[in-house]
PDB file with SEQRES, HELIX, SHEET and CRYST1 records, atoms N, CA, C and O in Angstrom:
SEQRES   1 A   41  UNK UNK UNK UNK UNK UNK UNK UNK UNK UNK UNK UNK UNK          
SEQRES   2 A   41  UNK UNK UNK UNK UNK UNK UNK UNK UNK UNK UNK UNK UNK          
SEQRES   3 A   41  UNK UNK UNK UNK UNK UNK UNK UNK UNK UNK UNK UNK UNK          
SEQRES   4 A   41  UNK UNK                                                      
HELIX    1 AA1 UNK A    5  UNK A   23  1                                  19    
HELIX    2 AA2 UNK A   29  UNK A   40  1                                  12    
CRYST1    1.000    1.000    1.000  90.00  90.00  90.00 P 1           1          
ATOM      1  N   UNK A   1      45.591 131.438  98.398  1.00  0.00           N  
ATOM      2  CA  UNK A   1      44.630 131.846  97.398  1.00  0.00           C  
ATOM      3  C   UNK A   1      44.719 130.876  96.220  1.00  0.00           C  
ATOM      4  O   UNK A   1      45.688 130.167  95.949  1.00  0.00           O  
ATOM      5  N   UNK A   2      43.542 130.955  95.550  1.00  0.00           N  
ATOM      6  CA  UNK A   2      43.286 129.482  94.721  1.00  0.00           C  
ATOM      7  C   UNK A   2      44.322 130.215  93.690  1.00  0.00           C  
ATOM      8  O   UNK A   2      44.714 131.352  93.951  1.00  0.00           O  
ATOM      9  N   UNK A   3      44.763 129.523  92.493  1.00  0.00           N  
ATOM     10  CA  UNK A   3      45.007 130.199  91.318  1.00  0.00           C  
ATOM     11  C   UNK A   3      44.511 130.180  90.062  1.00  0.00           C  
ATOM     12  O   UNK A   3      45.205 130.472  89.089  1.00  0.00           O  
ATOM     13  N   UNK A   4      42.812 129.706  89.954  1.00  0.00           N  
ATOM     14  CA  UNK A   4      42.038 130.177  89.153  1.00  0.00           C  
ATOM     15  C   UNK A   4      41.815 131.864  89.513  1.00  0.00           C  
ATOM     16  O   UNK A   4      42.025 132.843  88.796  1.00  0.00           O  
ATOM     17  N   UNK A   5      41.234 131.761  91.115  1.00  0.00           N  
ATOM     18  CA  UNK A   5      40.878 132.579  91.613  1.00  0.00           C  
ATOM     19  C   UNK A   5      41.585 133.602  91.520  1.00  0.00           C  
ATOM     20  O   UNK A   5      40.963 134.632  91.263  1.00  0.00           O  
ATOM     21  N   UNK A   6      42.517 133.671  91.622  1.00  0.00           N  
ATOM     22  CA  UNK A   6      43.716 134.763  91.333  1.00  0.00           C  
ATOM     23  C   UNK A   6      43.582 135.585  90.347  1.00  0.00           C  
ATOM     24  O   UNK A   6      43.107 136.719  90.418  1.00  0.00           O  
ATOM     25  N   UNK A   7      44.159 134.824  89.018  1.00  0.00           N  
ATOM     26  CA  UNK A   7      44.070 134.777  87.594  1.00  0.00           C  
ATOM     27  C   UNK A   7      42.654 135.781  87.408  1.00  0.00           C  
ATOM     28  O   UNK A   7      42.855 136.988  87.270  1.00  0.00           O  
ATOM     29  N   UNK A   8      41.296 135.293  87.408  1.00  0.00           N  
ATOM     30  CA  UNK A   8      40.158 135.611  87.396  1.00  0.00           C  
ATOM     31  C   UNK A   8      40.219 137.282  88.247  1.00  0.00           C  
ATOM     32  O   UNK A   8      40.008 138.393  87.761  1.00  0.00           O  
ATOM     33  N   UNK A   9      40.552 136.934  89.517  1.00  0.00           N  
ATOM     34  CA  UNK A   9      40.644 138.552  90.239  1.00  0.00           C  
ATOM     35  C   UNK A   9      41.409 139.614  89.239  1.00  0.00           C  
ATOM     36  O   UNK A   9      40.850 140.612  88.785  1.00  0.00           O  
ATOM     37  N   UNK A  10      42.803 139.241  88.959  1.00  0.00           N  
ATOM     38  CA  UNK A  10      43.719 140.019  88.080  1.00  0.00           C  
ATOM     39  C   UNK A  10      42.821 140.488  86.975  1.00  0.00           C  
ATOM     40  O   UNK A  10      42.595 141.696  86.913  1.00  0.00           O  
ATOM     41  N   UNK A  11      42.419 139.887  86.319  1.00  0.00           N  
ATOM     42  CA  UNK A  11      41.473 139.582  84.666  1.00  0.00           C  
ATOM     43  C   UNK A  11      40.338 141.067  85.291  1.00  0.00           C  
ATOM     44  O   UNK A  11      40.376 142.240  84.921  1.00  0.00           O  
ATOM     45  N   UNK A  12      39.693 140.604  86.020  1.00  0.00           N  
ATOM     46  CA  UNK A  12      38.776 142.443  86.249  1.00  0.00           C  
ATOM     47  C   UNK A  12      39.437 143.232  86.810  1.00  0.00           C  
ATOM     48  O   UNK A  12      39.146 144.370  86.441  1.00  0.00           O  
ATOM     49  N   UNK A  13      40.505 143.189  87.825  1.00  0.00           N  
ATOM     50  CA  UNK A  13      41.159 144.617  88.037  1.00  0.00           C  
ATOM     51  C   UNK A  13      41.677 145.240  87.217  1.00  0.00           C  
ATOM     52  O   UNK A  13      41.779 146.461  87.332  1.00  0.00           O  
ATOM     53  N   UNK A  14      42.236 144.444  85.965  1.00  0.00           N  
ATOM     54  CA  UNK A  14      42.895 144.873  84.855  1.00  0.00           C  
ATOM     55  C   UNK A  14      41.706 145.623  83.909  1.00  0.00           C  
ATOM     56  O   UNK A  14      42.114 146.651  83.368  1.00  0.00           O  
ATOM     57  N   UNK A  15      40.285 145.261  83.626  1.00  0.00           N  
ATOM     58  CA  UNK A  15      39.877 145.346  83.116  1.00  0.00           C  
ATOM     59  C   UNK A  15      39.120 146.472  83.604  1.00  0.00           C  
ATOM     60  O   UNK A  15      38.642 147.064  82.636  1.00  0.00           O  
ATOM     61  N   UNK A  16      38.734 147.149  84.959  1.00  0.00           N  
ATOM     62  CA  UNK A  16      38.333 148.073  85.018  1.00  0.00           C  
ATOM     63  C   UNK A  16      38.815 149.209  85.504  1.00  0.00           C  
ATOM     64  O   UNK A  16      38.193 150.169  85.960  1.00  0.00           O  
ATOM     65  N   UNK A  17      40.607 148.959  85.312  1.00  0.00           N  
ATOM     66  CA  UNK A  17      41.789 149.902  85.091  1.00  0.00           C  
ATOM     67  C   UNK A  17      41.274 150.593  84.168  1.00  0.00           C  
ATOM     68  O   UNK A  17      40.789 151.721  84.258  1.00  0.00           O  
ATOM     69  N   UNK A  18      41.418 149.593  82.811  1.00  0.00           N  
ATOM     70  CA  UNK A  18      41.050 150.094  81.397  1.00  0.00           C  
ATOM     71  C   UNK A  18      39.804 150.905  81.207  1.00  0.00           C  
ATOM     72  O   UNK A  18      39.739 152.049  80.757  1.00  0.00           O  
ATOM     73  N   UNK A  19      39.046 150.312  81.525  1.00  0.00           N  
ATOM     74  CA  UNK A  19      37.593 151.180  81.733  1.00  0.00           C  
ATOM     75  C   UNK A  19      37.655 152.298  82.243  1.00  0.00           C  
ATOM     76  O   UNK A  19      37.180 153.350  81.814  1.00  0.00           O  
ATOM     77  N   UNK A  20      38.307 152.090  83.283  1.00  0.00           N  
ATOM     78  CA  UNK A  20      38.484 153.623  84.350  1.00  0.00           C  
ATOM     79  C   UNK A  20      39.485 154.903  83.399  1.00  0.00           C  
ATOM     80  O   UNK A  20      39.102 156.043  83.135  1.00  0.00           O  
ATOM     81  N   UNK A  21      40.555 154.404  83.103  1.00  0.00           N  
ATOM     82  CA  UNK A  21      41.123 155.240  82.389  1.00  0.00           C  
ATOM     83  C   UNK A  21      41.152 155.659  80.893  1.00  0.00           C  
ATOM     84  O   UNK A  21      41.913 156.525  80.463  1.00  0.00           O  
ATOM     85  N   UNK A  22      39.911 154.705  79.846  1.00  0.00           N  
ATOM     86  CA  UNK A  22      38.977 155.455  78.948  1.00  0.00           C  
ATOM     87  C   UNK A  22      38.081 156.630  79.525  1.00  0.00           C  
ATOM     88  O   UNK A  22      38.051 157.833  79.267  1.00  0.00           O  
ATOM     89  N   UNK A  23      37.303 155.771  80.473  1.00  0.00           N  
ATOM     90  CA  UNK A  23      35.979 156.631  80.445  1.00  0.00           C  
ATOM     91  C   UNK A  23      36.388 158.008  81.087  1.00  0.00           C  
ATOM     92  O   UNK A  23      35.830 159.042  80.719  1.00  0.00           O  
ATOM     93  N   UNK A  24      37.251 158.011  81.935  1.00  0.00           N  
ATOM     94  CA  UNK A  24      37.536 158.896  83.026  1.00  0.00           C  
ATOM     95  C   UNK A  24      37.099 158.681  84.204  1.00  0.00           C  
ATOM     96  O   UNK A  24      36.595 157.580  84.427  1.00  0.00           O  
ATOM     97  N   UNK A  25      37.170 159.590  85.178  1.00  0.00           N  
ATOM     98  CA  UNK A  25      36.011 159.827  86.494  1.00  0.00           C  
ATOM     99  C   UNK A  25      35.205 161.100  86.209  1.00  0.00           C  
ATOM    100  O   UNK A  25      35.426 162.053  85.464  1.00  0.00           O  
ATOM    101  N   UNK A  26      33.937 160.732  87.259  1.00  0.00           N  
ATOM    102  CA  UNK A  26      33.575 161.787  87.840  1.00  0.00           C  
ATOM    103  C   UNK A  26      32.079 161.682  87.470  1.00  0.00           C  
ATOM    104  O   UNK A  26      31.182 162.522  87.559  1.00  0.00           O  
ATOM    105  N   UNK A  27      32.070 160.269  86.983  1.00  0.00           N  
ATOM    106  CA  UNK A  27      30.390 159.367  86.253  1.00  0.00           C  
ATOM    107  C   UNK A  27      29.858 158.583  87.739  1.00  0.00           C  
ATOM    108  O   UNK A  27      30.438 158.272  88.780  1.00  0.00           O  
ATOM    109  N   UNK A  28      28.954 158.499  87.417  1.00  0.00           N  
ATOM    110  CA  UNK A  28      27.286 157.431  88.236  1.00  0.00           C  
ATOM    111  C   UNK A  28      28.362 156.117  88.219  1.00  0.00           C  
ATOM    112  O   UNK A  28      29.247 156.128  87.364  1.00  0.00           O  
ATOM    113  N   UNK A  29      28.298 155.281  88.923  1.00  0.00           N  
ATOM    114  CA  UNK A  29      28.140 154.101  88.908  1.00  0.00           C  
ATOM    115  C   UNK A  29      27.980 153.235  87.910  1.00  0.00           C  
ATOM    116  O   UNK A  29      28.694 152.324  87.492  1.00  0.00           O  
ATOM    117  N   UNK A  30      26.905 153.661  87.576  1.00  0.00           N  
ATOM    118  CA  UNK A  30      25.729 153.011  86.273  1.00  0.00           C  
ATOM    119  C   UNK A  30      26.787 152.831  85.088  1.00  0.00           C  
ATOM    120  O   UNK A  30      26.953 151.727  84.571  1.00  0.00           O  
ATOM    121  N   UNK A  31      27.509 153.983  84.673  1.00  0.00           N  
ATOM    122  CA  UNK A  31      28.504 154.499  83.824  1.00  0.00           C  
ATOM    123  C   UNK A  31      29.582 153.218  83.324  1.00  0.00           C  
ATOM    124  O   UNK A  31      29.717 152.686  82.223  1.00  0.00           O  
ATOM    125  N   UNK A  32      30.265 152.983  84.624  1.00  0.00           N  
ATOM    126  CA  UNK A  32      31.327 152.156  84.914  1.00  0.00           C  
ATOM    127  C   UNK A  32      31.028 151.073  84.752  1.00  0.00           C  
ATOM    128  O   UNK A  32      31.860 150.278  84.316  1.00  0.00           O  
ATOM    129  N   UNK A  33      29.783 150.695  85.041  1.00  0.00           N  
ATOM    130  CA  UNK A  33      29.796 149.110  85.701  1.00  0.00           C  
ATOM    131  C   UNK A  33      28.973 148.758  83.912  1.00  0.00           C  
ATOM    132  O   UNK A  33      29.233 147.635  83.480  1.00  0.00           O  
ATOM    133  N   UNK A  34      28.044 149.685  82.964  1.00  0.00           N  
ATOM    134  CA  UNK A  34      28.053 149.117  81.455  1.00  0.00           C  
ATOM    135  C   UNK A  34      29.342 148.917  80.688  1.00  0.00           C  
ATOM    136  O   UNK A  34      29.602 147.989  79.922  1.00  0.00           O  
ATOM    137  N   UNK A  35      29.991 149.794  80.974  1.00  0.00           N  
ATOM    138  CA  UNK A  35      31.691 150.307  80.175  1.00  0.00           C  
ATOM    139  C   UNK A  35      32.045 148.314  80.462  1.00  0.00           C  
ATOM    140  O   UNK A  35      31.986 147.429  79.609  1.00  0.00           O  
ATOM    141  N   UNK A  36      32.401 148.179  81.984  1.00  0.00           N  
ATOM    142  CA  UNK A  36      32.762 146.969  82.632  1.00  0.00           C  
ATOM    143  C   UNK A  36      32.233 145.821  81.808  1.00  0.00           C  
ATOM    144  O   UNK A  36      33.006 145.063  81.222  1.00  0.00           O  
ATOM    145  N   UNK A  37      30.632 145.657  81.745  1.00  0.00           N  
ATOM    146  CA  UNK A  37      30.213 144.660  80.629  1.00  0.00           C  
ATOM    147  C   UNK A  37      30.544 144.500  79.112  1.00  0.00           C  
ATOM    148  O   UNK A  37      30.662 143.554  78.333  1.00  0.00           O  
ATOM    149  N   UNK A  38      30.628 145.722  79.056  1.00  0.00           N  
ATOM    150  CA  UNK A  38      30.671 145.835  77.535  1.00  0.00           C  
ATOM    151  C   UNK A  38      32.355 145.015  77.435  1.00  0.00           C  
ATOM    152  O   UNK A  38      32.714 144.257  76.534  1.00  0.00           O  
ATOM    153  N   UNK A  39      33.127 145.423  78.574  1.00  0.00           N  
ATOM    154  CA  UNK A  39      34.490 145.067  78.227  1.00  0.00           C  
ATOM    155  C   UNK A  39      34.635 143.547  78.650  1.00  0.00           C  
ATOM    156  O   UNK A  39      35.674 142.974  78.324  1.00  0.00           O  
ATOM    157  N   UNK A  40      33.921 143.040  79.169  1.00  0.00           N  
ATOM    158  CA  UNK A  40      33.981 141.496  80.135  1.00  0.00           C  
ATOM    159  C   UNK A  40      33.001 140.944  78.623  1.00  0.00           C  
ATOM    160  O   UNK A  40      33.487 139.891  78.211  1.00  0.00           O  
ATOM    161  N   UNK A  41      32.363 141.191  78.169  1.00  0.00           N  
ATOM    162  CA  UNK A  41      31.572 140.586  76.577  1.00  0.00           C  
ATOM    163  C   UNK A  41      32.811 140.565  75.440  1.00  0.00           C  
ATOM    164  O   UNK A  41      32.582 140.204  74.285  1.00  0.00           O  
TER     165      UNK A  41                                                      
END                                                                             
């Protein structure tokens, strides 16, 4: 595996850990994936 690629993978799993465990569960899709932008901006 490359290790930009890596780095970059880590960088959103981490980031929609965080998301996930603000927002909670039990939301649309839709929910997650603005939370996700807002946090990747």
């Amino acid at each position: 595996m490359d290790i930009p690629l890596r780095t970059s993978t880590d960088l959103v799993i981490s980031c929609f850990c965080k998301v996930y465990n603000t927002v909670g569960y039990g939301f649309l899709e839709r929910v997650y994936e603005r939370a996700l932008l807002s946090a990747f901006q």
